[in-house]
Backbone as a ProteinNet text record, in pm:
[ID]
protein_1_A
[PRIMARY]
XXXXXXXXXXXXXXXXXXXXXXXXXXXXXXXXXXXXXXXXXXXXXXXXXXXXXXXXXXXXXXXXXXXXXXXXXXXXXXXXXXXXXXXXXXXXXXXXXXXXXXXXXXXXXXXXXXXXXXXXXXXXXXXXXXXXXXXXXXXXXXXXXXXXXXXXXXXXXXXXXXXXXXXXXXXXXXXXXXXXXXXXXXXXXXXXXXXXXXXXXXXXXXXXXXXXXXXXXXXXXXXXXXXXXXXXXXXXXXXXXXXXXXXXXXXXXXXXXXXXXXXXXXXXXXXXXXXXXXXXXX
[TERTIARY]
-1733.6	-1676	-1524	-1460.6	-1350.8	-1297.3	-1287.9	-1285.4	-1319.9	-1432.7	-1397.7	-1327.4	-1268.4	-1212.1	-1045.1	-1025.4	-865.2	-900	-1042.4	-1047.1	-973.5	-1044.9	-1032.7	-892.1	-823.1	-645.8	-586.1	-592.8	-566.6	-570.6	-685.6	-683.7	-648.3	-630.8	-581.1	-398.3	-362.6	-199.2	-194.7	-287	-272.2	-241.8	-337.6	-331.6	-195.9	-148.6	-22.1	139.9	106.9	170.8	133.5	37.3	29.3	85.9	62.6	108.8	305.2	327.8	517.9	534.3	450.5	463.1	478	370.8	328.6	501.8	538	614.9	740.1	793.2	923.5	934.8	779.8	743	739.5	705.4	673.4	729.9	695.2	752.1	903.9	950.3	1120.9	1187.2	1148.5	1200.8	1163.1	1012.4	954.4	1066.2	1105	1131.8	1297.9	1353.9	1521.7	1521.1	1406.4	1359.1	1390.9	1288	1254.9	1283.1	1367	1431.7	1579	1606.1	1760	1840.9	1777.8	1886.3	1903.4	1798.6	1860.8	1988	1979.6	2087.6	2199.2	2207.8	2345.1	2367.4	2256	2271.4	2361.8	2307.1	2346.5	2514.2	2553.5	2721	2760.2	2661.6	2782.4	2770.6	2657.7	2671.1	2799.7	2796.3	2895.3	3033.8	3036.8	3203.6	3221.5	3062.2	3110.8	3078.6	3081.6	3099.2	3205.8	3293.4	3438.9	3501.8	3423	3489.6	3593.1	3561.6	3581.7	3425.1	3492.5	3381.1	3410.3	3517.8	3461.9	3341.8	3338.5	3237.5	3116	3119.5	2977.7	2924.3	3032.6	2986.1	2972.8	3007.2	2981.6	2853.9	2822.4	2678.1	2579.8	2572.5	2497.5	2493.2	2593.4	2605.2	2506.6	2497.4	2434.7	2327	2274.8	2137.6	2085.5	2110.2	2096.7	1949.7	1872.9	1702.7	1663	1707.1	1678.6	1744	1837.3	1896.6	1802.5	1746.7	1678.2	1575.4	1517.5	1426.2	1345.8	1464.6	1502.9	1495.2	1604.1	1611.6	1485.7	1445.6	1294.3	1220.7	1157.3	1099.5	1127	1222.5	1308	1217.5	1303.5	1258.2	1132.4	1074.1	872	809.5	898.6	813.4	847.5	955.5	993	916.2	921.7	815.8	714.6	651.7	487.5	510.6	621.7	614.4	633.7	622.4	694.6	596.9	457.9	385.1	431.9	442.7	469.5	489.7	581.1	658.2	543.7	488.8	432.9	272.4	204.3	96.3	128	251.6	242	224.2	308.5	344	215.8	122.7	-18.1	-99.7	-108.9	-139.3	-65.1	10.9	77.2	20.9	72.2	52.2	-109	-226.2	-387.5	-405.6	-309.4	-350.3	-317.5	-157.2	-158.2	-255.9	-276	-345.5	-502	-527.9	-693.4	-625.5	-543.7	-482.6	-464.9	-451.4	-438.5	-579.9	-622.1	-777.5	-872.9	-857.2	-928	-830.7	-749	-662.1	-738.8	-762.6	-769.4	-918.2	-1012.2	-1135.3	-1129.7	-1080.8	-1066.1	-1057.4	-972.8	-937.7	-1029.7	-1057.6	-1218.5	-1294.9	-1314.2	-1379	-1379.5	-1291	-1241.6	-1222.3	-1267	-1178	-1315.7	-1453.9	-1516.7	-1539.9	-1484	-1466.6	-1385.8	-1293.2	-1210.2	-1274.6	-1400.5	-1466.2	-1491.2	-1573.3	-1622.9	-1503.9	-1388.3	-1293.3	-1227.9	-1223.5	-1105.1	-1209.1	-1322.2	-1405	-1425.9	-1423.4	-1413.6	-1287.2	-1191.2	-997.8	-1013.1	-1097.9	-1059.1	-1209.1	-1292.7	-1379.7	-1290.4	-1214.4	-1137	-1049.2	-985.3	-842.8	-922.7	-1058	-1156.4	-1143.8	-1162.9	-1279.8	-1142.5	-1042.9	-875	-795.2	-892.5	-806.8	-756.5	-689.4	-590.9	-671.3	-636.6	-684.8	-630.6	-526.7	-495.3	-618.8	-663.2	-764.3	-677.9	-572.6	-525.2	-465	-507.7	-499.1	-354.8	-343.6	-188.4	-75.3	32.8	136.8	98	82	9.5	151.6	258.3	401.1	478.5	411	513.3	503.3	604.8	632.9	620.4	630	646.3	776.2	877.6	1000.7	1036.3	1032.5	1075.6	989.8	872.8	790.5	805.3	846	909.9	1001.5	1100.8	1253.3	1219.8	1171.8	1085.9	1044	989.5	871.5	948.4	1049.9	1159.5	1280.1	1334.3	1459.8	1368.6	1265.9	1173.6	1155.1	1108.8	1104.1	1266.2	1346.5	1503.9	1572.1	1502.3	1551	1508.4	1364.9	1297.9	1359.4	1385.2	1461.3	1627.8	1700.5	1850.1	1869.1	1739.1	1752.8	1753	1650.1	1615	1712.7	1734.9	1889.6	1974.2	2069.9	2134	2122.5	2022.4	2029.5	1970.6	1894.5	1888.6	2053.3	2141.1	2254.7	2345.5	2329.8	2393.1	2391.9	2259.6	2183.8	2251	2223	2274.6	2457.9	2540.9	2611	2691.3	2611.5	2677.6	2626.8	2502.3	2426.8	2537.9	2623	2687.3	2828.2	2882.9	2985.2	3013.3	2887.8	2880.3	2879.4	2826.5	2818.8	2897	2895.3	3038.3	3111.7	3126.6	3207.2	3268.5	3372.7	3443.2	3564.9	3630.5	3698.9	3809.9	3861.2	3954.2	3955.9	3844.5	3841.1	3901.5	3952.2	3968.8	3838.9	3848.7	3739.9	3770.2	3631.3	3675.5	3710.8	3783.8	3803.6	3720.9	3779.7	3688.5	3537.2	3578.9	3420.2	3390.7	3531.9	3460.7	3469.9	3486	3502.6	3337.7	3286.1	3119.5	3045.2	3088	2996.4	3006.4	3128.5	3105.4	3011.7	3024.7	2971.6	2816.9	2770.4	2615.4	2560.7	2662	2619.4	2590.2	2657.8	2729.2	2550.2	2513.1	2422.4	2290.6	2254.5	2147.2	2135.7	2246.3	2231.2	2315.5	2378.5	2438.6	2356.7	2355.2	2276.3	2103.4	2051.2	1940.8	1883.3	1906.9	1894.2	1915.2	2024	2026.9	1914.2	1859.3	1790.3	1620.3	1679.7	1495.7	1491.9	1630.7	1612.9	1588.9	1634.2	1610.7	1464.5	1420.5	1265.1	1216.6	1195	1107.3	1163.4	1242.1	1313.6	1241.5	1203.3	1156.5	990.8	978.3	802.6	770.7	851.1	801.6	819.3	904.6	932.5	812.9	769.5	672.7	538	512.8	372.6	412	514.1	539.4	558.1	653.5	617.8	467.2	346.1	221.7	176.6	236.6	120.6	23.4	-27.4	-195	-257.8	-186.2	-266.8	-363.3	-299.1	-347.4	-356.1	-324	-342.5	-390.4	-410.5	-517.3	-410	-426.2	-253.9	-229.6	-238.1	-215.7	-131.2	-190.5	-89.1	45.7	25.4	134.5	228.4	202.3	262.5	297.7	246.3	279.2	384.3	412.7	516.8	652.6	623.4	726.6	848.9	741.1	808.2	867.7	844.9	903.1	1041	1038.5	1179.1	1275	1204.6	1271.6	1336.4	1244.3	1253.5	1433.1	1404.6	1510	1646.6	1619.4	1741.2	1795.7	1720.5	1787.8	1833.2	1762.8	1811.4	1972.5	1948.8	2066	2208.6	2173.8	2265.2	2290.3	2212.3	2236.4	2320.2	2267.2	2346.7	2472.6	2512.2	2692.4	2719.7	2631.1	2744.4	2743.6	2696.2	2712.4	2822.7	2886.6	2988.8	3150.7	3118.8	3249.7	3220.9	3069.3	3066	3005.8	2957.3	2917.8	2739.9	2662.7	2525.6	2420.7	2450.7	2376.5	2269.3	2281.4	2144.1	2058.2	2115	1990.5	1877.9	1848	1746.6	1647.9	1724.7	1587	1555.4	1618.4	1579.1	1513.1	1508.5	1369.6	1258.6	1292.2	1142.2	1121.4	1123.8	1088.4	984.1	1062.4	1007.8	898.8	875	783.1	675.6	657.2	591.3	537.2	605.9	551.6	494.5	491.2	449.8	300.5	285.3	219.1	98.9	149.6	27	-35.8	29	30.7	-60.6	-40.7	-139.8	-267.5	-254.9	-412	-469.7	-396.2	-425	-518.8	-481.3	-508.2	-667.5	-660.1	-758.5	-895.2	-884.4	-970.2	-1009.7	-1002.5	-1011.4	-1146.5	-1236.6	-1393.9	-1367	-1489.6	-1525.3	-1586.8	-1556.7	-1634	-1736.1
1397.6	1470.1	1460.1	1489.4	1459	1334.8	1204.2	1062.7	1061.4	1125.1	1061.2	1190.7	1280.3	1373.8	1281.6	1236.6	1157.9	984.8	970.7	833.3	839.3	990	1027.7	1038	1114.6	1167.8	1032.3	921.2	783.5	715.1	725.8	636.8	702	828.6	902	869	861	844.2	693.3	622.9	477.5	486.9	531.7	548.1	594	674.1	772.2	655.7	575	450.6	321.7	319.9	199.1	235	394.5	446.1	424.4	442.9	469.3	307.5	208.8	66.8	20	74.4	8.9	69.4	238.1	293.5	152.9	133.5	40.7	-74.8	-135	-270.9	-336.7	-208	-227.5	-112.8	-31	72.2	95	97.4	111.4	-14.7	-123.4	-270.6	-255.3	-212.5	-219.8	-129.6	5.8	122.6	24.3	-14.9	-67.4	-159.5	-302.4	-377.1	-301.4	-263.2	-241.8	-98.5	-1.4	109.6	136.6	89.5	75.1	-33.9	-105.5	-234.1	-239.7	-240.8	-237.6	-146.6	-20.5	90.5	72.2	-9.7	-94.8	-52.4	-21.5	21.4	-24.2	-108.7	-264.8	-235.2	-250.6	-224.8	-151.3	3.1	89.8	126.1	58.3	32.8	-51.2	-204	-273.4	-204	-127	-29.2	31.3	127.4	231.9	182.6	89.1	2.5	-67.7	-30.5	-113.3	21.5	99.1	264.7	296.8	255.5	277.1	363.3	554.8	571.1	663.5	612	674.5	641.7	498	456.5	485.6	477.5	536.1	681.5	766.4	883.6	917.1	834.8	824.9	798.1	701.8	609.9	720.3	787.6	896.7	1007.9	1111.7	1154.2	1133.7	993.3	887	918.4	902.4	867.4	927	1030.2	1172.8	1165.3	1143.3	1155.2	1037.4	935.8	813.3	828.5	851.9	862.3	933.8	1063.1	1136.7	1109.2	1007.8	929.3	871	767.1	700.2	723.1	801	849.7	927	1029.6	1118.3	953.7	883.6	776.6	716.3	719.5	663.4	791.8	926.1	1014.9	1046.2	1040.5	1016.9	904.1	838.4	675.8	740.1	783.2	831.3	980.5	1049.6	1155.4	1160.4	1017.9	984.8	920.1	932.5	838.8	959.4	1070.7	1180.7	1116.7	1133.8	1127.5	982.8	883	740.6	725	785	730.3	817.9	922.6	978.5	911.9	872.3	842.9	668.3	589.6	496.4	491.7	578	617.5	644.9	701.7	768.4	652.5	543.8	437.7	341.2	336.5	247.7	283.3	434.9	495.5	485.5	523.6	504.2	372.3	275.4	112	106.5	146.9	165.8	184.3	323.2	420.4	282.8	257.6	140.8	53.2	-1	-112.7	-96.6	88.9	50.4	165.6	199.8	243.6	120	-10.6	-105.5	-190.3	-166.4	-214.1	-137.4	31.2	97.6	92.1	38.9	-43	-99.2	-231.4	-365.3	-294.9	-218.6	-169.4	-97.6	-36.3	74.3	-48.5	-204.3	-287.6	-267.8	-331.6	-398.3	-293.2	-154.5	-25.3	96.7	41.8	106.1	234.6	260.8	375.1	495.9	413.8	543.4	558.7	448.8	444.4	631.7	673.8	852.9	921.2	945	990.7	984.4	864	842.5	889.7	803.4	830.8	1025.8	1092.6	1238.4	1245.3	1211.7	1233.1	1166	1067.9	1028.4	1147.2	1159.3	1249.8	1439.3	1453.3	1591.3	1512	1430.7	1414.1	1366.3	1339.9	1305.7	1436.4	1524.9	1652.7	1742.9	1724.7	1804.4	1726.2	1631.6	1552.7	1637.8	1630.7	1699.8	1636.1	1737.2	1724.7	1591.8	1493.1	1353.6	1241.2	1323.6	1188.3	1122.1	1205.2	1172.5	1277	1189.5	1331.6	1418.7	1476.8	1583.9	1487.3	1505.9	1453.7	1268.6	1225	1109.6	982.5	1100.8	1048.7	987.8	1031.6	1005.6	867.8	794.2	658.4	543.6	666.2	553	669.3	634.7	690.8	564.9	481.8	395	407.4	486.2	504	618.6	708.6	888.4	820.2	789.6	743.3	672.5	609.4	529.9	608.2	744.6	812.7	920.9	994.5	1066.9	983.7	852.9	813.8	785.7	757.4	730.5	857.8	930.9	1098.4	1129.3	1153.8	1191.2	1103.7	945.5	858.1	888.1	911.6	917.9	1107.6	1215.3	1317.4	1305.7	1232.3	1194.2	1133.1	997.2	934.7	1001	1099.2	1211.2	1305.1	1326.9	1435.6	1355.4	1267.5	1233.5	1166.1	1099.1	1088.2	1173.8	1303.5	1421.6	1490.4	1516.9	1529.6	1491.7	1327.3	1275.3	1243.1	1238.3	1249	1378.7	1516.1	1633.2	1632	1626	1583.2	1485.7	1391.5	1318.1	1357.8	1402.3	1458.9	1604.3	1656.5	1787.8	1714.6	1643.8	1582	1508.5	1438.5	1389.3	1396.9	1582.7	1644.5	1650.7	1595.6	1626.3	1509.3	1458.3	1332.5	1257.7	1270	1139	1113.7	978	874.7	918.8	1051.5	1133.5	1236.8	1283.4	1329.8	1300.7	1397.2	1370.4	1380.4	1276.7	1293.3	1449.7	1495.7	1641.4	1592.3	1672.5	1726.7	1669.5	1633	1509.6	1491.7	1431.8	1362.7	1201	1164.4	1023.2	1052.9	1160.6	1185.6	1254.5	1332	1378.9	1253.5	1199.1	1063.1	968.2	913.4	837.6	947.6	1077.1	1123.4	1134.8	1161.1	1174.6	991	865.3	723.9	743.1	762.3	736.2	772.6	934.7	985.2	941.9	851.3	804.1	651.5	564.6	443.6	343.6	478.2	416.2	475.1	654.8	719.8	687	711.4	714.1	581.1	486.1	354.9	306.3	336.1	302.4	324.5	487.8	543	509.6	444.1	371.6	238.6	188.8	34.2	55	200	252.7	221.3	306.6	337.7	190.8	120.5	-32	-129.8	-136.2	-220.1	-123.9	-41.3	-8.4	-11.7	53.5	23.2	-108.8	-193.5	-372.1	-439.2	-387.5	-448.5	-375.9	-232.2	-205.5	-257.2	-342	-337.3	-509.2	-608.3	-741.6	-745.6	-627.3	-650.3	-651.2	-626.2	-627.9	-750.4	-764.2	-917	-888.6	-1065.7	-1015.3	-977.2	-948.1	-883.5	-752.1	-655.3	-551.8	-595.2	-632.9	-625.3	-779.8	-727.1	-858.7	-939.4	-1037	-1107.8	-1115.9	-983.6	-989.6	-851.8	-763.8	-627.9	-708.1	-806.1	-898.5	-955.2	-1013.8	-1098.5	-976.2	-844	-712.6	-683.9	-623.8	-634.8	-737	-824.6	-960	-878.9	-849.2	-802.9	-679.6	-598.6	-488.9	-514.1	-620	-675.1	-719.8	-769	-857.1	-717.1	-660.5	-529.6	-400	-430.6	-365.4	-479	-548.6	-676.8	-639.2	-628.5	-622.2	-477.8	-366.1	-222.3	-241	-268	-279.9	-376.5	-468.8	-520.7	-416.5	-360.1	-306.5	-184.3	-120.6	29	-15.1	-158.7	-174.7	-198	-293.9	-301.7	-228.7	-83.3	70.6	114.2	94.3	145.4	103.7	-39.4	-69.7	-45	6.2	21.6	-125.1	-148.9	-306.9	-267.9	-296.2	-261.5	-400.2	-494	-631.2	-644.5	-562.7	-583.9	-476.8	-339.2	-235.4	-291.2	-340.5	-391.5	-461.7	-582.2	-704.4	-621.7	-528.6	-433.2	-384.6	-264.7	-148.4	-247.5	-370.9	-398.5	-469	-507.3	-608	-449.7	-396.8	-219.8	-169.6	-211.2	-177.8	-292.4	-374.5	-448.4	-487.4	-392	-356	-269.1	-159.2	-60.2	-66.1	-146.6	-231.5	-228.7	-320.5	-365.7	-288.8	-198.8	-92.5	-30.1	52.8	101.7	82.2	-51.1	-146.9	-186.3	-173.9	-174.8	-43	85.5	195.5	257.6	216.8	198.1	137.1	16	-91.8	-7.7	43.1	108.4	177.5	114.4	146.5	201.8	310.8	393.5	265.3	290.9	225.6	219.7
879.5	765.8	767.2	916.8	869.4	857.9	944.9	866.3	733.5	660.9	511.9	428	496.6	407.2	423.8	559.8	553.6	489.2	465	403.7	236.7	145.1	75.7	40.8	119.6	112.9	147.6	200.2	191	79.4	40.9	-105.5	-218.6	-214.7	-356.5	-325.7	-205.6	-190	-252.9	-171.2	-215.8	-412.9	-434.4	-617.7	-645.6	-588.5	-607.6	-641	-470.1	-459.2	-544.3	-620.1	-712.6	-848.9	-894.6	-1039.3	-1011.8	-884.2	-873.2	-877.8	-841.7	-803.5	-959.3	-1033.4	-1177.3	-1247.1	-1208.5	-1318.7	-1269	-1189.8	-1116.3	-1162.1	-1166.4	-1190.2	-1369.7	-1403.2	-1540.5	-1676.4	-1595	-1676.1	-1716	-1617.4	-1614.6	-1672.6	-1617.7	-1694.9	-1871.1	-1867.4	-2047.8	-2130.3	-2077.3	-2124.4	-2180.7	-2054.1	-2077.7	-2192	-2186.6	-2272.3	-2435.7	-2452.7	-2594.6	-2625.8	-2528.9	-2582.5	-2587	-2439.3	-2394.6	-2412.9	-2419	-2470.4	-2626.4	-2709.5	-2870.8	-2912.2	-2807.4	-2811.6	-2779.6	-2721.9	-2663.5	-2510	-2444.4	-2283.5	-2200.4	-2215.1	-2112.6	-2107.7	-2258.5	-2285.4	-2211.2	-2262.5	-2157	-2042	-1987.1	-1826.4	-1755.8	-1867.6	-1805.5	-1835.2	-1897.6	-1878.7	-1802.3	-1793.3	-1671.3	-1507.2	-1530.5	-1320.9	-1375.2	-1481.5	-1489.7	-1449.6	-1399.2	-1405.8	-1566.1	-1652.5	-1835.8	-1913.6	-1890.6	-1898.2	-2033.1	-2089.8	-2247.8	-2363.4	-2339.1	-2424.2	-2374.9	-2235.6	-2158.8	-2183	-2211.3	-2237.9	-2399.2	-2497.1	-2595.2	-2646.1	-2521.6	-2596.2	-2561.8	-2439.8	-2325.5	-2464.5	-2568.8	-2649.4	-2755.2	-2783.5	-2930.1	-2859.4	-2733.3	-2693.6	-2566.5	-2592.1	-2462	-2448.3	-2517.1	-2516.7	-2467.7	-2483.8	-2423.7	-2266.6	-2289.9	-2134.8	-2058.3	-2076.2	-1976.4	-1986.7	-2085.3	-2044.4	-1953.5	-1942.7	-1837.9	-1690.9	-1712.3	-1579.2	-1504.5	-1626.8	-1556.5	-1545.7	-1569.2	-1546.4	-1390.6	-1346	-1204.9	-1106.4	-1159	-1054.2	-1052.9	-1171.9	-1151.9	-1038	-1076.6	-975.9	-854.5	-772.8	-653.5	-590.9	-675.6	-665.3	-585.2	-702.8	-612.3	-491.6	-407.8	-256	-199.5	-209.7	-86.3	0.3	41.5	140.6	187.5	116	187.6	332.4	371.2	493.4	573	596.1	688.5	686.1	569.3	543	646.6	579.6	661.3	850.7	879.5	987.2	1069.5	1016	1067.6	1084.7	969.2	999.4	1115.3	1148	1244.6	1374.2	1394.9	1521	1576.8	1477.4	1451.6	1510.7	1446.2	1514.4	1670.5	1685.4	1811.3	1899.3	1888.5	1992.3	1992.3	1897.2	1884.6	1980.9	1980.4	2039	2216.7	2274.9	2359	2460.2	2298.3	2372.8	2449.1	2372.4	2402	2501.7	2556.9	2656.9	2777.2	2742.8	2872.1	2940	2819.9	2781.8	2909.4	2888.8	2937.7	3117.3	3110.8	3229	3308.6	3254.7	3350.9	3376.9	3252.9	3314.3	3480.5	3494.5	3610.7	3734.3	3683.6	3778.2	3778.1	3817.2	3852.1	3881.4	3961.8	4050.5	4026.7	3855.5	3800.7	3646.9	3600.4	3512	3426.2	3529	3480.7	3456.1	3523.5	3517.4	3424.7	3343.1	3192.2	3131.6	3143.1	3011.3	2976.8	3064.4	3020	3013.5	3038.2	3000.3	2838.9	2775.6	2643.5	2572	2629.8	2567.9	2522.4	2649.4	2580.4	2511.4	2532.3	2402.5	2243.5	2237.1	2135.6	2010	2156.1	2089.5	2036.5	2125.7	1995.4	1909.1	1833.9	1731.9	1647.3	1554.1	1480.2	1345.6	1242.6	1095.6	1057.8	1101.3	1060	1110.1	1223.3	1268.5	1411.4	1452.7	1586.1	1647.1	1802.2	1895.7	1895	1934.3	1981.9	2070.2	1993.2	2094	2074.2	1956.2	1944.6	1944.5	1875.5	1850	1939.3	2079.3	2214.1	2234.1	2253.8	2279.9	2145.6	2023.4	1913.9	1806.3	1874.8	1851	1731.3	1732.4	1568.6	1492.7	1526.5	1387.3	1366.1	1447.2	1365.3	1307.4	1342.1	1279.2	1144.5	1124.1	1018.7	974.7	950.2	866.4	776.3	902.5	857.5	780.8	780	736.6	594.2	563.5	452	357.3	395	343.7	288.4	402.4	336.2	259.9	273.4	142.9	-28.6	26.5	-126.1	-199.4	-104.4	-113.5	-186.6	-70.4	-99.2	-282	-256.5	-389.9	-538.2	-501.2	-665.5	-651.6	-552.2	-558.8	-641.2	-613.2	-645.9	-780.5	-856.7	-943	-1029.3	-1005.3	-1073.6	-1109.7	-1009.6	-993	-1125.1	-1080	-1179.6	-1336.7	-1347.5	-1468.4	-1571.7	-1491.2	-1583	-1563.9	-1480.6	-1472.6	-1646.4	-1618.9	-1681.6	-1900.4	-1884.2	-2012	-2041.3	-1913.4	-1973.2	-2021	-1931.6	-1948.2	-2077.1	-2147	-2265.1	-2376.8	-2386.4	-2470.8	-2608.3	-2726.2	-2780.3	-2783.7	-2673.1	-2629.9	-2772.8	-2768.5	-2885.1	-2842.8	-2894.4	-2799.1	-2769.2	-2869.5	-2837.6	-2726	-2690.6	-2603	-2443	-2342	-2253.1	-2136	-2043.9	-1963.2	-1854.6	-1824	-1777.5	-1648.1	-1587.5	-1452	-1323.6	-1262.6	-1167.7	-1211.2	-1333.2	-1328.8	-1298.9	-1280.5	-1185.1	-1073.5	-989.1	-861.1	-808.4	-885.1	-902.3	-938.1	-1026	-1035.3	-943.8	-883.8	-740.4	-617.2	-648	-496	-524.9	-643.4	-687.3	-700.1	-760.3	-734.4	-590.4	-465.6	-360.1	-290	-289	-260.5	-312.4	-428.5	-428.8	-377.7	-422.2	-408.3	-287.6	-226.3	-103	20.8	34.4	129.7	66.9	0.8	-10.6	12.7	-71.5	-29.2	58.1	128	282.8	387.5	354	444.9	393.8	342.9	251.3	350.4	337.5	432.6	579.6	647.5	764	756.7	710.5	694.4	733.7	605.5	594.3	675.9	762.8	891.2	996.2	981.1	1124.5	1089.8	983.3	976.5	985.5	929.3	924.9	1073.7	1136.6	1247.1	1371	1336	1444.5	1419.5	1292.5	1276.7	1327.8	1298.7	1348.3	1454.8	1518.6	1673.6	1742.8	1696.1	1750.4	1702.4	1593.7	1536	1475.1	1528.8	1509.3	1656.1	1746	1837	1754.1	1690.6	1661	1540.6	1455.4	1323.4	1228.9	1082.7	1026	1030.2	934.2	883	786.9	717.3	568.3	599.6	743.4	732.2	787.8	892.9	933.8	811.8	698.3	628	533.8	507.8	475.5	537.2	683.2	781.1	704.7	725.6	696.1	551.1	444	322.1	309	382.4	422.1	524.5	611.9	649.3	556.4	469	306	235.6	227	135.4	209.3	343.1	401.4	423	381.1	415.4	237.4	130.2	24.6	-31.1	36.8	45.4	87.5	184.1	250.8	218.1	196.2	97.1	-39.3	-116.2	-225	-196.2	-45.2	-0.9	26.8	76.1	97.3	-14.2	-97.5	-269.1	-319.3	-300.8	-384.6	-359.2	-207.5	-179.5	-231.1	-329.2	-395.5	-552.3	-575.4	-734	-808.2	-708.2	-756.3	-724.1	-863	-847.5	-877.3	-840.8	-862.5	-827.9	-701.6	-577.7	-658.4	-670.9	-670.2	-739	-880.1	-936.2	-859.5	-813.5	-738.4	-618.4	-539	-451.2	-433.9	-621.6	-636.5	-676	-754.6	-759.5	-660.4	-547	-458.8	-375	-332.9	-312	-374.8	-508	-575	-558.7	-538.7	-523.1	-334.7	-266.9	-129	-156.2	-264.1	-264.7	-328.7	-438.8	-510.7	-412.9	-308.8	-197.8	-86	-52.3	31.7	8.3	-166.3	-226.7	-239.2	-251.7	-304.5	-159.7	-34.4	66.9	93.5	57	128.3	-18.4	-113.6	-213	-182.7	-69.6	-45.3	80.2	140.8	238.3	277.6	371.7	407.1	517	514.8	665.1	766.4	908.4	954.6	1024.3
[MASK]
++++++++++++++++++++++++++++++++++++++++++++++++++++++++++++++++++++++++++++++++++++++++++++++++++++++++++++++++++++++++++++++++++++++++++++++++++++++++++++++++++++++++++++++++++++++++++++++++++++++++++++++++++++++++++++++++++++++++++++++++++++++++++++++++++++++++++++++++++++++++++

């Protein structure tokens, strides 16, 4: 009962992670397509990373409903990952522990005489599994996969902060807006620190995350794993190599990377999902 009550809470996250994969992949590109660009988006984006943000707050004015659009669209797709990093994490650690139950296997082979002895030491650590489906204290000695689970969680946190932040921010700031107007009172100084906090800290701590999850599931291989979670692994290195590039070009105001970033992200996420969907008792 409980394996298929966490088979269950697996594949409904997986769904969770394919709807944020689909909104990134498709949704957000369709929405800019055929809503935001006829409006002249594009324009007053390229002003305001010229840091020229009258026309930007003009257009934000013209098209305040489209804007929060938008944006709720971003922080919806992110939403559905809170569990991500910990759901991944449970999986990693689960392979582990398989990986070195059948190590300790191999070992009683050969070790007779201490055979009865483990086998009741893994029969009590059996019988206090925890509502995840692993025992207590399961975390110890996989310190890059906490670090990984937590820098994942406070990324997908940091990220909706900050562009929740900035979003109203910039919808109050706009209000009204005409070319006569003066811009208020450090508002490019709130808008670099709310950019700064989603697409430099948050994104950063997203590339934390997927550099350490990709690298603990490649450091095993295929010893432990199929080779599709392996060649999975691989893209999640990809995925943190272009986070990361995108989190240093945030820091001069230069946003080239973020795009091929979130969707490359979305399309790990994509698979992940459809990974954890496909998912049989055994």
């Amino acid at each position: 009962m409980q394996q298929r009550s966490l088979l269950s809470r697996l594949r409904t996250s997986g769904l969770y992670y394919v709807v944020s994969a689909l909104l990134l992949l498709i949704g957000v590109p369709l929405y800019q397509i055929t809503v935001l660009s006829p409006a002249g988006y594009s324009n007053a984006i390229d002003v305001a990373n010229a840091n020229h943000f009258v026309s930007y707050l003009q257009w934000v004015d013209g098209h305040s409903g489209q804007f929060l659009c938008y944006r709720a669209l971003l922080v919806l797709a992110f939403a559905f990952l809170f569990t991500w990093p910990f759901v991944l994490y449970r999986i990693i650690v689960a392979q582990e522990l398989i990986g070195q139950t059948e190590e300790e296997q191999n070992e009683e082979a050969e070790q007779d005489d201490t055979a009865v002895e483990e086998s009741t030491t893994e029969q009590e650590e059996s019988a206090t599994l925890t509502e995840d489906g692993l025992p207590p204290y399961a975390w110890r000695g996989k310190g890059f996969a906490v670090i990984a689970a937590w820098s994942g969680f406070f990324g997908i946190i940091t990220y909706i902060i900050g562009i929740t932040a900035n979003t109203f921010h910039v919808l109050i700031a706009s209000s009204g807006f005409t070319s006569t107007t003066p811009l208020p009172t450090n508002f490019v100084t709130l808008n670099s620190i709310f950019s700064i906090t989603a697409n430099t800290a948050g994104i950063g701590l997203l590339a934390l995350s997927t550099l350490f999850f990709g690298a603990m599931i490649a450091r095993s291989g295929m010893r432990l794993w199929p080779g599709i979670s392996v060649a999975f692994a691989y893209l999640a290195l990809a995925v943190a190599a272009f986070f990361s590039g995108s989190a240093v070009a945030a820091t001069t105001g230069q946003s080239v990377l973020i795009t091929p970033a979130i969707l490359l992200f979305a399309v790990w996420l994509l698979w992940l999902g459809i990974m954890l969907i496909r998912l049989k008792p055994e």
